[in-house]
C-alpha positions as CSV (number, residue, x, y, z in Angstrom):
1,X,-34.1,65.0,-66.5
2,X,-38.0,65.0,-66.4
3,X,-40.7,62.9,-68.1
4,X,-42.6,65.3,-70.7
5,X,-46.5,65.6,-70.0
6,X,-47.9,67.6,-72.7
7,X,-51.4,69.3,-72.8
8,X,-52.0,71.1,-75.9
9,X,-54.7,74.6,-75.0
10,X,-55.2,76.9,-78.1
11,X,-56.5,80.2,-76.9
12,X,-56.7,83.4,-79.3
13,X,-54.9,86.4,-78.1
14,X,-56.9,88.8,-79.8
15,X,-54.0,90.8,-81.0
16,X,-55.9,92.0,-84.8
17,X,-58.1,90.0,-87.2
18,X,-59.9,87.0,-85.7
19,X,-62.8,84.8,-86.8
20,X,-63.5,81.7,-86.9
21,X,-66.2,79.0,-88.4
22,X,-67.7,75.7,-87.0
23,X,-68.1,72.7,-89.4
24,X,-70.6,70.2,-89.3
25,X,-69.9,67.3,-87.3
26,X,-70.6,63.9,-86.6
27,X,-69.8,60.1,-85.3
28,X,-69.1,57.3,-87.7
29,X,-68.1,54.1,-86.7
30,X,-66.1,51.7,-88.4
31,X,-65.4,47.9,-86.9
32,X,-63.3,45.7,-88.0
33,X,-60.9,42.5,-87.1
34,X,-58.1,40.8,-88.4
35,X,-57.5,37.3,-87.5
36,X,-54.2,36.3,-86.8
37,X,-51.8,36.1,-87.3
38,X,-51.8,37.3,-90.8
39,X,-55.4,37.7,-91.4
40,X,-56.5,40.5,-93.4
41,X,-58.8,43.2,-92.1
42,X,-62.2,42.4,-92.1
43,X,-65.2,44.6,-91.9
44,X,-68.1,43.7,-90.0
45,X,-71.1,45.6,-89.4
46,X,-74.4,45.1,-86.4
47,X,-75.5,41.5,-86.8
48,X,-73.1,40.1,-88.7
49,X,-70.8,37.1,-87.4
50,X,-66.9,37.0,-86.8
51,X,-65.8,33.4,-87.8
52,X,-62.5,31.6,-86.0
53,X,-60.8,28.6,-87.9
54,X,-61.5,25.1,-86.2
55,X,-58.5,24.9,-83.7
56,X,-57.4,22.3,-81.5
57,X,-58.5,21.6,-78.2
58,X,-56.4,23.5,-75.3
59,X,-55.1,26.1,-78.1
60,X,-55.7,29.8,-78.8
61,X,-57.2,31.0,-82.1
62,X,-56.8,35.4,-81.6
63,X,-57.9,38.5,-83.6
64,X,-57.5,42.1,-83.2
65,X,-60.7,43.8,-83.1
66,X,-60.7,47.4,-84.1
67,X,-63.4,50.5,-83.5
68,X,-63.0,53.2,-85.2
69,X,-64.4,56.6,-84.8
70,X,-64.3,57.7,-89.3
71,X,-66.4,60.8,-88.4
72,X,-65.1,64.3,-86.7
73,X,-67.5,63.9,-83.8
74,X,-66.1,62.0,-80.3
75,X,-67.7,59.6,-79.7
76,X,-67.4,56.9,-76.7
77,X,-66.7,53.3,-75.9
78,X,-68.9,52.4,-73.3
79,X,-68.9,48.9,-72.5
80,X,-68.1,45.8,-74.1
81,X,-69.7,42.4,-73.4
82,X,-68.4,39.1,-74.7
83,X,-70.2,35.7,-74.3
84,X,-69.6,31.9,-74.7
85,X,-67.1,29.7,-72.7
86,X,-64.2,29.9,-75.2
87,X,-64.1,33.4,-75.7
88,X,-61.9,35.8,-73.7
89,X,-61.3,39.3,-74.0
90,X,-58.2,41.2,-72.9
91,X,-56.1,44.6,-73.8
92,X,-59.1,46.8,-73.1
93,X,-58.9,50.4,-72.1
94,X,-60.4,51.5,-68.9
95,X,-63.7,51.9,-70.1
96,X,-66.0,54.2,-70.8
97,X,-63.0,55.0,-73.1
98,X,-63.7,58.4,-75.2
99,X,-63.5,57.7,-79.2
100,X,-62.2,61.0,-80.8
101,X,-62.8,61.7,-84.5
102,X,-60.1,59.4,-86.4
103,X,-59.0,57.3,-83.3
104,X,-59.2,54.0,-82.5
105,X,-59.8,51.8,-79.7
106,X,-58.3,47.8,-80.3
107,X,-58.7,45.3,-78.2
108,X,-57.9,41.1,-78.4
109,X,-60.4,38.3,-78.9
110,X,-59.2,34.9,-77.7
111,X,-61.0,31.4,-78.5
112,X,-60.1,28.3,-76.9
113,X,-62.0,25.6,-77.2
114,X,-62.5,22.8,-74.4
115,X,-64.9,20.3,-75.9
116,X,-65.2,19.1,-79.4
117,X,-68.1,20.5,-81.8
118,X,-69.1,24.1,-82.4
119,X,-68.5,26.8,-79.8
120,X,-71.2,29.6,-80.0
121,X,-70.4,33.1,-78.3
122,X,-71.3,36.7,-78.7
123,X,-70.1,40.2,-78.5
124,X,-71.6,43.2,-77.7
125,X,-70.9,46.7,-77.7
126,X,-72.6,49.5,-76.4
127,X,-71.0,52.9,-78.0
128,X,-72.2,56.1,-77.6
129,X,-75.6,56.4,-79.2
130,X,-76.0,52.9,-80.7
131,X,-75.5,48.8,-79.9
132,X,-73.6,46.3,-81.6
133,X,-73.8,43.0,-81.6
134,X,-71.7,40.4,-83.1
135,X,-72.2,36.6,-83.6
136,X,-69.1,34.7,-82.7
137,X,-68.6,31.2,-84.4
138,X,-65.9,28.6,-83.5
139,X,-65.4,25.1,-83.2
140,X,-63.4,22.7,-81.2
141,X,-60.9,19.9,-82.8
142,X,-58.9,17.2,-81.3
143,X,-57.8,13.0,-80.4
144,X,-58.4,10.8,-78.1
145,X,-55.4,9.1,-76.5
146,X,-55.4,5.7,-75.1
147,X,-52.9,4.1,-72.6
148,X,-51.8,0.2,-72.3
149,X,-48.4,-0.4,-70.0
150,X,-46.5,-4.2,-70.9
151,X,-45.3,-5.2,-67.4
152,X,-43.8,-8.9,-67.0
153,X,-45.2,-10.0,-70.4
154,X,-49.0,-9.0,-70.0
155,X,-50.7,-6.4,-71.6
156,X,-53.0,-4.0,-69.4
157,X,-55.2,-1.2,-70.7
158,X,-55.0,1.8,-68.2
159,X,-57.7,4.0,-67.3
160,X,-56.8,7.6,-66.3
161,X,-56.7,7.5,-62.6
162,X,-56.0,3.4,-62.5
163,X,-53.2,1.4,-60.0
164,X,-50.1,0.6,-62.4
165,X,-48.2,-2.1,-59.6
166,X,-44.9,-3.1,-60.1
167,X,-43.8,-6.8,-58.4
168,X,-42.1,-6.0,-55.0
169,X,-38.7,-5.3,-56.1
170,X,-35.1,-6.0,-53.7
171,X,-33.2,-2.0,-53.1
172,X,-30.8,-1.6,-56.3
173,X,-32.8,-3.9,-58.4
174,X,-35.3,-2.5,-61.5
175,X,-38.5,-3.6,-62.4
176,X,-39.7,-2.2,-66.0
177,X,-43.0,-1.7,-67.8
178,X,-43.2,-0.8,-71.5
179,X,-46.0,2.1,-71.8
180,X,-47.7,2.9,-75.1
181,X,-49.9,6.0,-75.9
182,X,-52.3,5.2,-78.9
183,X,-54.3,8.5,-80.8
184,X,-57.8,7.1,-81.0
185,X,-59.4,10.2,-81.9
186,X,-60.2,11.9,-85.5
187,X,-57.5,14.4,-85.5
188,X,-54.2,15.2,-84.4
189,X,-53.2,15.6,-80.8
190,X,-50.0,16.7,-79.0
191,X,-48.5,15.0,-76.0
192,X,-46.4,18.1,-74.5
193,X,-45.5,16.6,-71.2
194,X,-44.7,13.1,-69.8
195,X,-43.1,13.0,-66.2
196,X,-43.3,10.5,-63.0
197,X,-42.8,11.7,-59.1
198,X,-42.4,9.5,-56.4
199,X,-39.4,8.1,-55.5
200,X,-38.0,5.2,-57.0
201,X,-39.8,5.6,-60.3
202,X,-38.3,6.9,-63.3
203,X,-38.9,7.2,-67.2
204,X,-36.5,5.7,-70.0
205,X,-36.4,5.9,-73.8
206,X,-38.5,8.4,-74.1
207,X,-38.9,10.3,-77.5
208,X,-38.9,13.5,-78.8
209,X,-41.4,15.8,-76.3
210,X,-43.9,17.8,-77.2
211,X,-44.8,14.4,-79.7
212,X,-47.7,15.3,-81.9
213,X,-49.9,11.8,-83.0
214,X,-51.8,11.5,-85.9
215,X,-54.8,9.1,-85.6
216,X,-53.8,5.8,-84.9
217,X,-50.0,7.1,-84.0
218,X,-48.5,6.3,-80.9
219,X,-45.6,6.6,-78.5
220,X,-43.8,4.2,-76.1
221,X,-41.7,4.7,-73.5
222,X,-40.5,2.8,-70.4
223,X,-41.5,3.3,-66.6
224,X,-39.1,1.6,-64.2
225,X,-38.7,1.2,-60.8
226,X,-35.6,0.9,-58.8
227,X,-36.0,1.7,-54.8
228,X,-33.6,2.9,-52.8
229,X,-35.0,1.9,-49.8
230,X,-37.5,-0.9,-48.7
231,X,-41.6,-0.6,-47.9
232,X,-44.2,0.8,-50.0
233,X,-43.6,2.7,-52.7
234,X,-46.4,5.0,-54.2
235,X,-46.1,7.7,-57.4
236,X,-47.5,9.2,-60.4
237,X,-47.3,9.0,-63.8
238,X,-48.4,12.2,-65.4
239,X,-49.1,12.4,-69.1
240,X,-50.0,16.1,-69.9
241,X,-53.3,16.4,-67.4
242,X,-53.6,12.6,-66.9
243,X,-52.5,10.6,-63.8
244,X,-51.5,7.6,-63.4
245,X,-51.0,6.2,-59.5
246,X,-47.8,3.6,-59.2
247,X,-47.0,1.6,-56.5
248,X,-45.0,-1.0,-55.2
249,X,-42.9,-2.2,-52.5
250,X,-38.9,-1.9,-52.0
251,X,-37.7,-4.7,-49.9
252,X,-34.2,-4.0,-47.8
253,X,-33.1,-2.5,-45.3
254,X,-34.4,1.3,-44.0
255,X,-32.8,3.2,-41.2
256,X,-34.4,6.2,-39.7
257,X,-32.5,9.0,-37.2
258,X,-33.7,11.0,-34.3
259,X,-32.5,13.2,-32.2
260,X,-33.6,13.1,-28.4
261,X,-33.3,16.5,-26.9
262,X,-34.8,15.8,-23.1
263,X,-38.6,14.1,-23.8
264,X,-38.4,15.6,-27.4
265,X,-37.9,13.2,-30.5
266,X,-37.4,14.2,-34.0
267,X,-36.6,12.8,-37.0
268,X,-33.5,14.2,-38.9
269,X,-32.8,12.9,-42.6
270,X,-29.6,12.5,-44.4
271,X,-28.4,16.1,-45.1
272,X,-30.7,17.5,-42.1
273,X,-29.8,19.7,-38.6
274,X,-29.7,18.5,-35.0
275,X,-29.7,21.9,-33.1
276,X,-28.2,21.8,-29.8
277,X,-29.9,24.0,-27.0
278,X,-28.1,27.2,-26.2
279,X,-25.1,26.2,-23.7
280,X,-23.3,28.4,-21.3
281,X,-19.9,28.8,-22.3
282,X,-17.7,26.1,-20.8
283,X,-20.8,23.8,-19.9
284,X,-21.5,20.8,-22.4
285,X,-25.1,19.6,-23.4
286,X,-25.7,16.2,-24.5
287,X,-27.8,15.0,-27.2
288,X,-29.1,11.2,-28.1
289,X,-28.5,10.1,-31.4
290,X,-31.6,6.8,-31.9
291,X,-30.8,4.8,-35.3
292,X,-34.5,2.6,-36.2
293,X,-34.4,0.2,-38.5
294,X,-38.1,-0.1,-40.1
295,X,-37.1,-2.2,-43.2
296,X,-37.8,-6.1,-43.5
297,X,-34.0,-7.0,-43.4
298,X,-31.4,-6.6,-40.7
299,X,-28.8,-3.6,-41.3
300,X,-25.3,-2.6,-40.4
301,X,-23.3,0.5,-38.8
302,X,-19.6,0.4,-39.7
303,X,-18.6,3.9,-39.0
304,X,-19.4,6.8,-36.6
305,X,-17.3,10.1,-36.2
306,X,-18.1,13.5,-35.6
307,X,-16.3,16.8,-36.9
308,X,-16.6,20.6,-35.7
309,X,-15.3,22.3,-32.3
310,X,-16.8,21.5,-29.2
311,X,-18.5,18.5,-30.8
312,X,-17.8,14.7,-29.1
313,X,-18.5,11.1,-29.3
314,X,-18.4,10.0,-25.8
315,X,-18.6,6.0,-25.3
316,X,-19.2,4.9,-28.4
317,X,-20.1,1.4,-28.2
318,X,-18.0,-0.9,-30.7
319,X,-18.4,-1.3,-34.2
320,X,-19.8,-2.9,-36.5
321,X,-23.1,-2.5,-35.2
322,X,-26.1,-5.2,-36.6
323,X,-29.6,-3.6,-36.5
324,X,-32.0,-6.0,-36.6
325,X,-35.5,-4.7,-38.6
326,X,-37.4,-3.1,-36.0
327,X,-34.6,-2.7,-33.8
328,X,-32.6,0.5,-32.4
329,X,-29.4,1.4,-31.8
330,X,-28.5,4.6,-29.6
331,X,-25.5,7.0,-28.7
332,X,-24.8,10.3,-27.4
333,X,-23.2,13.5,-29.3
334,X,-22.0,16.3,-26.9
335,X,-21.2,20.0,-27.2
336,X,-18.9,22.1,-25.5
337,X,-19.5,26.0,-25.6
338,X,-16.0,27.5,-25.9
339,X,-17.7,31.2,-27.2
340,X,-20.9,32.8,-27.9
341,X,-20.6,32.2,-31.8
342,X,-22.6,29.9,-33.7
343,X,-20.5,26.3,-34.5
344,X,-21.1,23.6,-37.0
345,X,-20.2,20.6,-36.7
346,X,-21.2,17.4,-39.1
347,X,-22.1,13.6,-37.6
348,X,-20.7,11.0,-40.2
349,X,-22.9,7.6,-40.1
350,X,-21.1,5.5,-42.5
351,X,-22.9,7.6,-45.4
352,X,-25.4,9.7,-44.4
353,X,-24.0,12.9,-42.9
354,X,-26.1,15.0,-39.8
355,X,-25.5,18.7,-39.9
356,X,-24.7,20.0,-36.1
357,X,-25.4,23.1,-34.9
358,X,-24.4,24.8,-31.0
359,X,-24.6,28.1,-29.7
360,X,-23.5,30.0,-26.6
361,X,-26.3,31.7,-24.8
362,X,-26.8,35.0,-26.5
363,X,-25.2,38.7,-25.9
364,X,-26.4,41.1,-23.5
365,X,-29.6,42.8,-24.4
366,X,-28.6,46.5,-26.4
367,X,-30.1,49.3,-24.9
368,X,-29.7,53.5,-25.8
369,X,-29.9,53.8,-29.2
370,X,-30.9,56.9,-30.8
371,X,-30.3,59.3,-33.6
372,X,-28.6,62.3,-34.3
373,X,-30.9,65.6,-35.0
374,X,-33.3,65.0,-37.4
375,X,-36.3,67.1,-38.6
376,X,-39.7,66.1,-37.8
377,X,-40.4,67.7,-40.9
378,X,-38.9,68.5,-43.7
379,X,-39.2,70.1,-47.8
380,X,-39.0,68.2,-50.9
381,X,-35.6,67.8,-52.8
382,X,-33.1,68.5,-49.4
383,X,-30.3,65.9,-48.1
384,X,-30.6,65.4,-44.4
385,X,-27.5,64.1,-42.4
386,X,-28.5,60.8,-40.4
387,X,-26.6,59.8,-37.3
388,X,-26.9,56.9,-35.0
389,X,-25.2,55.5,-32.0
390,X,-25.7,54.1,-28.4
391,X,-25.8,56.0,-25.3
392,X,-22.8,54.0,-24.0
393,X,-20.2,51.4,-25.4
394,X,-21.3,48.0,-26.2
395,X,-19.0,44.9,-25.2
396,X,-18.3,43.2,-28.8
397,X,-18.6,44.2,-32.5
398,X,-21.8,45.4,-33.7
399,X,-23.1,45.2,-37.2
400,X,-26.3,46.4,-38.3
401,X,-28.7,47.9,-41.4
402,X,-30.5,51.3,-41.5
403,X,-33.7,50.6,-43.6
404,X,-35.7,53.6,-45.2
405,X,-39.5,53.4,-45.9
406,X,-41.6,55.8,-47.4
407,X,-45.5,55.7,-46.9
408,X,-47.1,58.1,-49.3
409,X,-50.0,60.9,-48.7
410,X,-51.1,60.2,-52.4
411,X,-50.8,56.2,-53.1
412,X,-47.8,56.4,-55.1
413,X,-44.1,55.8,-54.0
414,X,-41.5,57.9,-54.9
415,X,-38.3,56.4,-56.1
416,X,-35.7,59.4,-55.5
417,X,-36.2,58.6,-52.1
418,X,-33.2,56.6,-50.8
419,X,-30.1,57.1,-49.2
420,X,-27.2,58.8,-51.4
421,X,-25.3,55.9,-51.7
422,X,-28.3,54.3,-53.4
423,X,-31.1,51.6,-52.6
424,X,-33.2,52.2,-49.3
425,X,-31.1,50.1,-47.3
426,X,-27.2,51.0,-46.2
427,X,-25.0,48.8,-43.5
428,X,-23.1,49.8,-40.9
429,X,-20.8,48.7,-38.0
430,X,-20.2,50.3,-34.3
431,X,-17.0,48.4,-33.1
432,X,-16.7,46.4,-29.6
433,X,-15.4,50.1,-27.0
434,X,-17.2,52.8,-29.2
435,X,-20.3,54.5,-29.9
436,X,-20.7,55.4,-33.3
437,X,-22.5,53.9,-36.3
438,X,-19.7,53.9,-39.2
439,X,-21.3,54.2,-42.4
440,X,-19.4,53.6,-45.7
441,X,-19.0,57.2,-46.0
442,X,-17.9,57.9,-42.1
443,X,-20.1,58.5,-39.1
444,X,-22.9,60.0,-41.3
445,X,-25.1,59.4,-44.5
446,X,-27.3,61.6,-46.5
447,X,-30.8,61.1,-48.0
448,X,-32.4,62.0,-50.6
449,X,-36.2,63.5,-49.5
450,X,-37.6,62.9,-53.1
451,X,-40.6,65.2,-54.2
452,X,-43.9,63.1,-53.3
453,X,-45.7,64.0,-49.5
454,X,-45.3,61.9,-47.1
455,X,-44.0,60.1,-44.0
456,X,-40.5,58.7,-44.0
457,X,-39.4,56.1,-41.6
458,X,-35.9,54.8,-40.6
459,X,-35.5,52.0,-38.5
460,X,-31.9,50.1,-37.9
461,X,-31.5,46.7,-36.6
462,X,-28.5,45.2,-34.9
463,X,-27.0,41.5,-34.7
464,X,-23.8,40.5,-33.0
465,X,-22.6,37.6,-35.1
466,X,-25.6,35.8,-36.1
467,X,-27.6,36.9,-33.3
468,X,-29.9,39.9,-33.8
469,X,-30.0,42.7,-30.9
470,X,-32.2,45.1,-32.3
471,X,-34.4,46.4,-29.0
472,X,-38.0,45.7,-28.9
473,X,-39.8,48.0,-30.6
474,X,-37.1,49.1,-32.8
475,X,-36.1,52.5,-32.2
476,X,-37.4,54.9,-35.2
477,X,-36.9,58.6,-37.0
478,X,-39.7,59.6,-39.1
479,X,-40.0,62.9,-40.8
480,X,-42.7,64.5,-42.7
481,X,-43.1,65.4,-46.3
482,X,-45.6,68.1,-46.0
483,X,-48.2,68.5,-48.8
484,X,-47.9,72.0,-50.1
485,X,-48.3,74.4,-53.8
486,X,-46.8,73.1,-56.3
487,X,-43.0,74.7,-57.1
488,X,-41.9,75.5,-60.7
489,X,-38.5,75.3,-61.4
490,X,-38.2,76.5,-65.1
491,X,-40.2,77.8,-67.9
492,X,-39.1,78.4,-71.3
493,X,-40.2,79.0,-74.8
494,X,-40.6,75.8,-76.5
495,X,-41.7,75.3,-80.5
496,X,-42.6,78.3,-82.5
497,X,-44.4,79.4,-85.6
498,X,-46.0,82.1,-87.4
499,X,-49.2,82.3,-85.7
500,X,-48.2,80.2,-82.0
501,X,-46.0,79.8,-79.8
502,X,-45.1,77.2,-76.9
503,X,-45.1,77.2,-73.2
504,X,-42.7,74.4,-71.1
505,X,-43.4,75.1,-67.5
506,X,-41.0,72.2,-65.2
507,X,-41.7,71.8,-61.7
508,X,-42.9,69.6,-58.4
509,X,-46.0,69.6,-56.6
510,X,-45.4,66.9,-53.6
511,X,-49.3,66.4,-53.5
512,X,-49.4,64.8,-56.8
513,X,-51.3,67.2,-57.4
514,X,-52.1,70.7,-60.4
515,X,-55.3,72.1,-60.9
516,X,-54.6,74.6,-62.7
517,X,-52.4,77.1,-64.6
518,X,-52.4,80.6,-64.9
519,X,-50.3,82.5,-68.1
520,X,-50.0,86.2,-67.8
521,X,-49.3,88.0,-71.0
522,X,-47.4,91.2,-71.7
523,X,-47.4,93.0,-74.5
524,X,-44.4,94.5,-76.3
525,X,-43.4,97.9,-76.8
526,X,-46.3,99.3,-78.9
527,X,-48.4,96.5,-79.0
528,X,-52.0,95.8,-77.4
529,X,-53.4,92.3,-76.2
530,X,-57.1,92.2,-75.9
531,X,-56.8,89.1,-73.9
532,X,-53.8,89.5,-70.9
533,X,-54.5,86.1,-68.4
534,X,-55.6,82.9,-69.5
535,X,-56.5,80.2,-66.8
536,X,-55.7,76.8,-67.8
537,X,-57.9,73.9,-66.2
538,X,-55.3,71.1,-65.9
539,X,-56.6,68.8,-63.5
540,X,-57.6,65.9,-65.5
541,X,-54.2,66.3,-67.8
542,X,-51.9,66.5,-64.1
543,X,-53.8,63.3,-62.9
544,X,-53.4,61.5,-66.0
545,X,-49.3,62.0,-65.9
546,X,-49.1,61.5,-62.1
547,X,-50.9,58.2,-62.1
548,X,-49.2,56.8,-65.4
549,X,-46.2,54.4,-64.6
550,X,-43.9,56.9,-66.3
551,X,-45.0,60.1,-63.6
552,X,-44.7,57.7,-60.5
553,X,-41.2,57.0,-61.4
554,X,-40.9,60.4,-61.5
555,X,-42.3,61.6,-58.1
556,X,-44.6,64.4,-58.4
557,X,-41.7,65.8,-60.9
558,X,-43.7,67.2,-64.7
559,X,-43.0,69.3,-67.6
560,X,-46.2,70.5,-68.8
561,X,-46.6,71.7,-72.0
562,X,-48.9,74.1,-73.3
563,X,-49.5,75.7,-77.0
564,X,-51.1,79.0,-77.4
565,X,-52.4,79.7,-80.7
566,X,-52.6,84.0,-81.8
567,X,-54.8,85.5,-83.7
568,X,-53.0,88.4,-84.9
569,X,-49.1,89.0,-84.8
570,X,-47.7,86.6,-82.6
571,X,-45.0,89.1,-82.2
572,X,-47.4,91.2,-79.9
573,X,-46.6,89.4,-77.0
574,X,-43.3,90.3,-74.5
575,X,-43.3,87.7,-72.6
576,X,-45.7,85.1,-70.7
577,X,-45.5,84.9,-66.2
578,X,-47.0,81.5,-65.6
579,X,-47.8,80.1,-62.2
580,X,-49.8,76.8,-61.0
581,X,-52.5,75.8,-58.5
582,X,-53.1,73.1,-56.3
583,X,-55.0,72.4,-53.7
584,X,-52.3,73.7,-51.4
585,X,-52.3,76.9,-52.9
586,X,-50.6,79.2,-55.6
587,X,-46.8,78.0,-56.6
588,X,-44.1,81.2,-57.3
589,X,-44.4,82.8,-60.9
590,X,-41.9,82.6,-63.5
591,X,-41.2,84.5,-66.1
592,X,-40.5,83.8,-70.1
593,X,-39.6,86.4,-72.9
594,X,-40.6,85.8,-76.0
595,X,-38.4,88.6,-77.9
């Protein structure tokens, strides 16, 4: 199935009678809006002003304004101009934009206000033969909100940007403050967000959000603080685009765990990875396990295991284990390599669980890979075969990816190109002993070559377990699209009536590319045609389809439409050859009979 581009050509074929008359012409513009959202339309004329309702601060007001073109002359769009902070303009053609006689062109005006108090603006626009300049008006409504937080009896009025601190506070206890948001402004205001980050800190009883506040109205919630761990605490309270820093001090305990990896230290949280350098298989690497305690009361270790093969616990020293703050504590974790698979393992510390992580050293580098015959170029719309495999057996399972990519002569992908399974991307697998890439479909898959110029590019990769093989550089197949005159695949006889008939020409032209169309004419038995070619320009029509989001997902694939008006006895004609022109040269003809 193709997309339909259709350019409509009237031509004469001077068959008997003919004439024609021209009619006066000319450009009247007619501008309007309607406010929305169920605004009537308004007209408004040079010099006059477009008026938005007062609206709150931080909303939208929007109205549709609309040029039209009353007279029977085109006229044009050429530029439109809009001034004042709140305004915004958006939905525009590409400009100039051409105006033809009873057309439009619509476009959206936004206002939103950021201060209080009226919002001037303007709008200009220059159409073809005149300017027009309209006087925006607007203005700017909204509250004023006030904070105050209740913490251990006293009242304190926050400033945005002001220090709310809690009382130093023992792990597993809460501290609470009551917070209040007061409307001190003239006019209703919304509070659409209240949230806290940083840990420890949360938000209780809150109401209803978004909460809109009349003057005087208010909201009050509670902000509490319960650590989890000791030292100094820090947050945020965010009220819509207001902050609010917290802080405060946890007082416990706090362990912190590294690993020690020769003179390397790092810190692994609850939850995080110790990675264990690569190991020969059958050698065992060792890695120290250093428990800090940085809070400002002594801890305890009741329980150490590990879990996963190959993973050990040598001379563990005996537990319970007191960790006095500022303290350490050490032990070692060791790993075995029985294979050259990745293992997991997990170190258990009374709660907090360390991922573990070993690997064998890694496979033997691949080497030898190539494809079966491919063309270095090839035509639009064929299925190649694509082969792969290795010059000589590789020791262990293989698995891998063939990944298609398509760089385009005309800026525009082409989504027919893929493999015939689907998607640009296929797996396969070349088992331990053997050779041969096995697809889904067998030692081979087809692709599909699409119908857009260009360069395509497959490149597979290889891992062996986890571990990816893929030699450096890649190895690669490309083959070439090659530009060339456009092809038409089918042409038939479309709507008819009395006095015209029309023309569906469907075809490919992998330049993205038609400049031009040529329709032969012959007459029937009998008949004469005073006029036998006509040569269509249809440049500007081609590019318009080809660079439209509907055409690029449809290659350089059309169906071209073209009406030809007869002045005379439309039953004159036989039948119409067409052919089309490209850069590239002249496509093959096809043939239509009309009788």
């Amino acid at each position: 199935m193709h997309a339909s581009l259709k350019t409509r050509i009237s031509f004469f074929l001077l068959a008997g009678l003919a004439g024609a008359a021209a009619a006066n012409a000319q450009t009247n513009y007619v501008i309007s809006y309607i406010m929305q959202p169920a605004g009537n339309q308004t007209a408004i004329t040079n010099g006059g002003t477009m008026t938005f309702p007062a609206t709150t601060i931080g909303n939208t007001q929007s109205a549709s304004f609309i040029i039209y073109n009353a007279g029977t002359t085109a006229g044009a769009v050429s530029n439109v101009t809009i001034s004042g902070a709140a305004y915004t303009v958006s939905g525009l053609p590409l400009l100039p934009a051409n105006l033809a006689g009873g057309s439009e062109v619509r476009f959206t005006i936004t206002f939103k206000p950021t201060t209080r108090g009226p919002a001037p603006g303007s709008l200009v626009l220059q159409l073809a033969g005149q300017q027009v300049t309209i006087t925006l008006n607007g203005s700017g409504i909204g509250g004023t909100l006030t904070y105050t937080a209740v913490l251990n009896g006293a009242t304190t009025t926050l400033a945005p940007g002001a220090t709310l601190t809690f009382p130093s506070t023992n792990v597993g206890v809460t501290a609470s403050a009551d917070i209040k948001v007061t409307n001190t402004g003239d006019a209703n205001t919304t509070i659409n967000t209240i949230n806290v980050v940083g840990n420890g800190f949360k938000i209780t009883n809150l109401p209803p959000i978004p909460a809109t506040l009349i003057p005087n109205g208010s909201v009050v919630f509670t902000l509490q603080f319960n650590p989890a761990t000791s030292g100094t605490a820090t947050g945020t309270l965010v009220i819509d685009n207001t902050n609010f820093n917290l802080a405060s001090v946890g007082i416990g305990s706090q362990l912190v765990y590294s690993s020690v990896i020769g003179s390397t230290s790092s810190v692994v949280q609850n939850g995080g990875t110790i990675i264990f350098p690569n190991t020969n298989v059958g050698a065992t690497s060792t890695v120290s396990v250093v428990v800090n305690n940085t809070g400002n009361t002594p801890a305890s270790i009741s329980g150490v295991a590990v879990s996963g093969t190959g993973f050990a616990l040598p001379n563990l020293q005996k537990l319970p284990l007191t960790i006095n703050p500022g303290a350490t504590a050490q032990f070692n974790v060791t790993f075995t390599a029985n294979s050259t698979s990745s293992v997991t393992g997990v170190l258990q510390i009374d709660a907090v669980g360390i991922n573990l992580r070993g690997n064998g050293n890694p496979p033997p580098a691949l080497t030898g890979v190539a494809f079966g015959s491919l063309p270095a170029s090839i035509n639009a719309r064929q299925q190649p075969t694509v082969q792969l495999g290795l010059s000589q057996p590789y020791t262990m399972d293989l698995t891998g990816k063939l990944t298609l990519t398509f760089a385009s002569d005309s800026f525009a992908d082409d989504p027919a190109i893929q493999f015939a399974t689907g998607g640009r991307t296929i797996s396969f697998t070349i088992p331990a002993g053997t050779t041969d890439a096995v697809f889904t479909s067998g030692k081979t898959v087809q692709l599909q070559t699409g119908t857009v110029a260009g360069t395509i590019t497959i490149t597979p990769s290889f891992t062996v377990a986890a571990v990816d093989v893929t030699p450096s550089p890649a190895p690669v197949a490309k083959m070439v699209v090659s530009a060339g005159p456009p092809q038409l695949t089918n042409v038939q006889v479309g709507a008819r009536t009395a006095n015209s008939f029309e023309i569906l020409i469907t075809g490919l032209s992998t330049p993205r590319q038609v400049s031009q169309l040529n329709l032969t004419f012959t007459p029937a038995a009998g008949s004469t045609l005073q006029t036998a070619n006509l040569f269509v320009n249809s440049d500007s029509s081609f590019s318009t389809w080809f660079q439209s989001q509907s055409g690029i997902s449809f290659g350089s694939q059309f169906t071209a439409s073209v009406t030809v008006n007869v002045a005379g006895d439309v039953n004159a004609v036989q039948s119409v050859s067409v052919t089309a022109s490209n850069s590239k040269g002249d496509s093959n003809a096809m043939t239509v009979n009309l009788r």
